[in-house]
C-alpha positions as CSV (number, residue, x, y, z in Angstrom):
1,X,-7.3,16.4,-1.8
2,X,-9.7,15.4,1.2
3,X,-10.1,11.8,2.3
4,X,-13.5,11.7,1.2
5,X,-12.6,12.9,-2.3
6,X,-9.7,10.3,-2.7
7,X,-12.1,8.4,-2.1
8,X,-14.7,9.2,-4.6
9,X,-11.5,9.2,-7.1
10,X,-10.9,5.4,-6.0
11,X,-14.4,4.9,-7.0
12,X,-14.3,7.0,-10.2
13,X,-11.1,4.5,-11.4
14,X,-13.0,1.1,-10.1
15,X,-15.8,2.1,-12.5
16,X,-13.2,2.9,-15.3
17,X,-11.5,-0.4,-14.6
18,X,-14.3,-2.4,-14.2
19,X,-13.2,-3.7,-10.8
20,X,-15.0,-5.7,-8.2
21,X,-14.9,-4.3,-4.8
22,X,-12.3,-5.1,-2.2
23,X,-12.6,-8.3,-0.1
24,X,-13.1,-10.9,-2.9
25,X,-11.7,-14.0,-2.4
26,X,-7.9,-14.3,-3.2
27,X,-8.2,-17.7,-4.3
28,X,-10.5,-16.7,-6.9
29,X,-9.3,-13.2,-7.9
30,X,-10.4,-11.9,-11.0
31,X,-7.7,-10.6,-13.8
32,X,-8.2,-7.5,-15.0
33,X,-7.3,-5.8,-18.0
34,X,-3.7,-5.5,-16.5
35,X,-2.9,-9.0,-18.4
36,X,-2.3,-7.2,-21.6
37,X,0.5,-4.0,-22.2
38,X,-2.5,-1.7,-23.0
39,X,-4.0,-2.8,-19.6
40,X,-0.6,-2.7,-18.0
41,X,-0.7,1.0,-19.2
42,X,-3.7,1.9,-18.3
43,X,-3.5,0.6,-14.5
44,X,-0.2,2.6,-14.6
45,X,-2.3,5.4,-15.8
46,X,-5.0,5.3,-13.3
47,X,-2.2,4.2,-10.3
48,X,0.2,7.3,-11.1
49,X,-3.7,9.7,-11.4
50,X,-4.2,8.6,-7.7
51,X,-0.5,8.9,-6.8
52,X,-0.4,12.2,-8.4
53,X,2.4,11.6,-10.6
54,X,3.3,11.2,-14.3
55,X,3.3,7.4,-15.6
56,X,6.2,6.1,-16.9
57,X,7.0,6.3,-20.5
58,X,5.0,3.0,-21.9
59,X,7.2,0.3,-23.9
60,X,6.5,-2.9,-25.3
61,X,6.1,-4.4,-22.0
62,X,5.7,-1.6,-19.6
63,X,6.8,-4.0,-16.6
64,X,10.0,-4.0,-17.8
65,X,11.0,-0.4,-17.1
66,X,8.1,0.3,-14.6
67,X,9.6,2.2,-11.9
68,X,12.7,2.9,-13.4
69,X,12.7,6.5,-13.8
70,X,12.6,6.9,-10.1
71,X,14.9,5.3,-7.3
72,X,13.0,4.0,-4.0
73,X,14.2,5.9,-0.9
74,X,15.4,4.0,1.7
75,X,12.0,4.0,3.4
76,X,10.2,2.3,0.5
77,X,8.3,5.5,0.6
78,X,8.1,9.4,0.0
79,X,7.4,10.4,4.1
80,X,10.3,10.9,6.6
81,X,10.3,7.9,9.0
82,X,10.7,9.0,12.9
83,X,8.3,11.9,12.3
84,X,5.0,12.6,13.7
85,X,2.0,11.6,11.4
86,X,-1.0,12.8,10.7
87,X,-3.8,12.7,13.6
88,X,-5.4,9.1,13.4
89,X,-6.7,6.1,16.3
90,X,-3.5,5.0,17.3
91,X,-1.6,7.6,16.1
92,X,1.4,7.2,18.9
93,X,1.8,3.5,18.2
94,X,2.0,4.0,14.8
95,X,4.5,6.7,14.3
96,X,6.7,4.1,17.0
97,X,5.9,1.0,14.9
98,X,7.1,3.1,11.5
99,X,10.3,4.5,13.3
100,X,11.2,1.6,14.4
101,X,11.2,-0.7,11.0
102,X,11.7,2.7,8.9
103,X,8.1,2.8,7.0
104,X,6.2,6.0,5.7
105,X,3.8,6.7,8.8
106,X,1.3,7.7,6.2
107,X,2.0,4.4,4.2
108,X,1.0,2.3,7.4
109,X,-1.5,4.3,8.1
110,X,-3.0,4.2,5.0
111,X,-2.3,0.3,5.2
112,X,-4.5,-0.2,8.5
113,X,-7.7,2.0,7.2
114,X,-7.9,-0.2,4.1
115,X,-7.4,-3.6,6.3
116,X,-9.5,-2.7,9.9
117,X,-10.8,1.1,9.4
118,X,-8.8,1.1,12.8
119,X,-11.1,-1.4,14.4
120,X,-8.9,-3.4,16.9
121,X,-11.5,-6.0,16.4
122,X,-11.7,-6.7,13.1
123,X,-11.4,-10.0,11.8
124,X,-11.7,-11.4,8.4
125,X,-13.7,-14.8,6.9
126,X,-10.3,-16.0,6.7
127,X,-9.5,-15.9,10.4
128,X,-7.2,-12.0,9.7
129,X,-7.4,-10.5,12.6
130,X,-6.8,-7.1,14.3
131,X,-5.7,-3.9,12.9
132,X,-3.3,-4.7,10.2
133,X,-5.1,-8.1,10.1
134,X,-2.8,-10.9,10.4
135,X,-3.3,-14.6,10.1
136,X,-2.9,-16.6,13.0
137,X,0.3,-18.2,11.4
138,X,2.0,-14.9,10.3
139,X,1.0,-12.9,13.7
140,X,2.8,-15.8,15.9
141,X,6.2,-16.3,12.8
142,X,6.1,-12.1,13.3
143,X,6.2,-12.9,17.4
144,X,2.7,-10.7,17.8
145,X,-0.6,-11.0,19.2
146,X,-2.8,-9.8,16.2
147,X,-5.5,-8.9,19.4
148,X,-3.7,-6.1,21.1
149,X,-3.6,-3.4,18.8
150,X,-0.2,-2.1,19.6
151,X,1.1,-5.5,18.8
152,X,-0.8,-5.6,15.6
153,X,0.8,-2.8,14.5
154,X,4.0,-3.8,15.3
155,X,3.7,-6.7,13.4
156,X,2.0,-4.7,10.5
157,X,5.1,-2.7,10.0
158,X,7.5,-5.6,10.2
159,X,5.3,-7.4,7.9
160,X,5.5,-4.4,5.4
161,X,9.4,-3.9,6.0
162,X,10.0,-7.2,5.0
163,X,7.9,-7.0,1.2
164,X,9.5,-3.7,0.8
165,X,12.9,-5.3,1.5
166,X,12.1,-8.2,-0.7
167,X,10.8,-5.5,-4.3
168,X,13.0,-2.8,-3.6
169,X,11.7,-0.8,-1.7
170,X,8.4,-0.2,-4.1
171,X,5.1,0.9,-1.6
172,X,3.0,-0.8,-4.8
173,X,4.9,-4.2,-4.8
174,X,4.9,-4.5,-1.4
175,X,1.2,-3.4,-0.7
176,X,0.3,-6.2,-3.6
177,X,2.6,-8.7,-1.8
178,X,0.9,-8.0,1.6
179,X,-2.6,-8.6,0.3
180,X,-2.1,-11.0,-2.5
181,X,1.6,-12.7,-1.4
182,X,4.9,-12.2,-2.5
183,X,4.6,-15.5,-4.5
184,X,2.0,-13.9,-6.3
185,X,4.3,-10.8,-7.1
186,X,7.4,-12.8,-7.8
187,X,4.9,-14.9,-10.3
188,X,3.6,-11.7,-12.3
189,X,6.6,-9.4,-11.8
190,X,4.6,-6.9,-10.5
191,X,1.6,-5.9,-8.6
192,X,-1.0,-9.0,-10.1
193,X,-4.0,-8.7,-12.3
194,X,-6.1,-9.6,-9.5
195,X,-8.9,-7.0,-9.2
196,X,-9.1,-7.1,-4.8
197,X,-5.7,-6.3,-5.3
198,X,-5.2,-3.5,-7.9
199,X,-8.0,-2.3,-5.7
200,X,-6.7,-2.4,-2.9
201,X,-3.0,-0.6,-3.6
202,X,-4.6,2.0,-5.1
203,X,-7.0,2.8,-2.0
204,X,-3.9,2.7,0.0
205,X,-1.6,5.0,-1.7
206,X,-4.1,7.3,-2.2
207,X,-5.1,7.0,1.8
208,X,-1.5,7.3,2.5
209,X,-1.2,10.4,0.6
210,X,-4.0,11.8,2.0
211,X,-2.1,11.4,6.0
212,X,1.0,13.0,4.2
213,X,-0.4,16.3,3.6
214,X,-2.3,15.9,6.8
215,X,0.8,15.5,8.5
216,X,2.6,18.0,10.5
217,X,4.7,20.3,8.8
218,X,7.7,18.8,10.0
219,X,6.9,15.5,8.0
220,X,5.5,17.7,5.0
221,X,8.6,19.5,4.7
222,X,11.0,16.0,5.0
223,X,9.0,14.9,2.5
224,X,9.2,17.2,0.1
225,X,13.0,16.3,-0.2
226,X,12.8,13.0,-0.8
227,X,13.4,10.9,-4.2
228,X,9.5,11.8,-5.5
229,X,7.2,8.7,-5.2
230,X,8.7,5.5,-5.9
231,X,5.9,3.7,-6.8
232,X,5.9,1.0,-9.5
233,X,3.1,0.8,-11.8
234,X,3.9,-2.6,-12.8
């Protein structure tokens, strides 16, 4: 599936969903129908359509076996770390950043289009800044300067390492705790009911698998081994 039609898929889902566009305001986010086990369901539903995978049988409570039926890789996601990724701005300072804190290269790059569109100059209302867009107080506890771009990546990764280290290794957990906070996570067991950031892990999954296939053969065929997409729907 092209970029473009991802895209449009992304789109498709908001309108089923009902969800505002990314960029709300966090402190204000709006719950979704994820707040309920039917909505749980559904966002599972919609998450594994973009993911291209079969949801997890439902229960009662499906965050209570979300993601069980599939064991996170050691990466926290489905593409070989240490390979070449797919063609993108910053391409070579990417694939270092991922090798280096063992990410998917797809998964961070799919991370930086959602948060800059690889604008090195980016910056957010909130004072984010840079291609991975860090705040001023996480850029300087990561030891980066959010303003150089290979630094901003750096720090990206690390960032990303440490949520995927904290839930598990799950790409969907630790996208949600990068845009919404781990506290938030911890608090709701799972990606929240916030719509910005439902939104948001689903663009970035679906971006990420978009660099995957795009990817060299070498990193298509490593991937292909792999445990098959870890992601948690919860």
């Amino acid at each position: 599936m092209s970029v473009d039609a991802t895209v449009a898929r992304v789109a498709q889902l908001e309108a089923m969903l009902g969800l505002s566009p990314a960029g709300a305001p966090v402190g204000t986010p709006q719950t979704t129908t994820g707040t309920t086990p039917a909505g749980k369901s559904r966002f599972a539903a919609q998450l594994a359509s973009v993911a291209g995978t079969a949801p997890a049988a439902a229960t009662t409570d499906p965050s209570l076996t979300a993601g069980a039926t599939a064991t996170p890789s050691a990466t926290g996601a489905t593409g070989a770390t240490g390979a070449k990724g797919a063609n993108t701005p910053y391409a070579a300072e990417i694939d270092a950043a991922a090798a280096k804190y063992k990410v998917d290269p797809a998964l961070l790059r799919g991370l930086i289009r959602q948060e800059s569109n690889f604008n090195a100059n980016a910056t957010s209302p909130a004072g984010a800044r840079g291609l991975t867009q860090l705040m001023p107080g996480t850029a300087a506890a990561l030891g980066v300067d959010a303003s150089v771009p290979a630094q901003a990546i750096e720090g990206g990764a690390k960032y990303l390492r440490q949520q995927l280290d904290k839930f598990g290794g799950d790409p969907a957990k630790a996208l949600a705790a990068y845009n919404a906070g781990p506290g938030a996570v911890q608090r709701y067991g799972g990606v929240p009911p916030f719509a910005e950031t439902q939104d948001y892990v689903r663009k970035v999954l679906a971006y990420a698998a978009d660099y995957r296939q795009a990817a060299p053969a070498a990193t298509a065929g490593a991937a292909s081994v792999t445990t098959p997409l870890p992601y948690s729907t919860t």
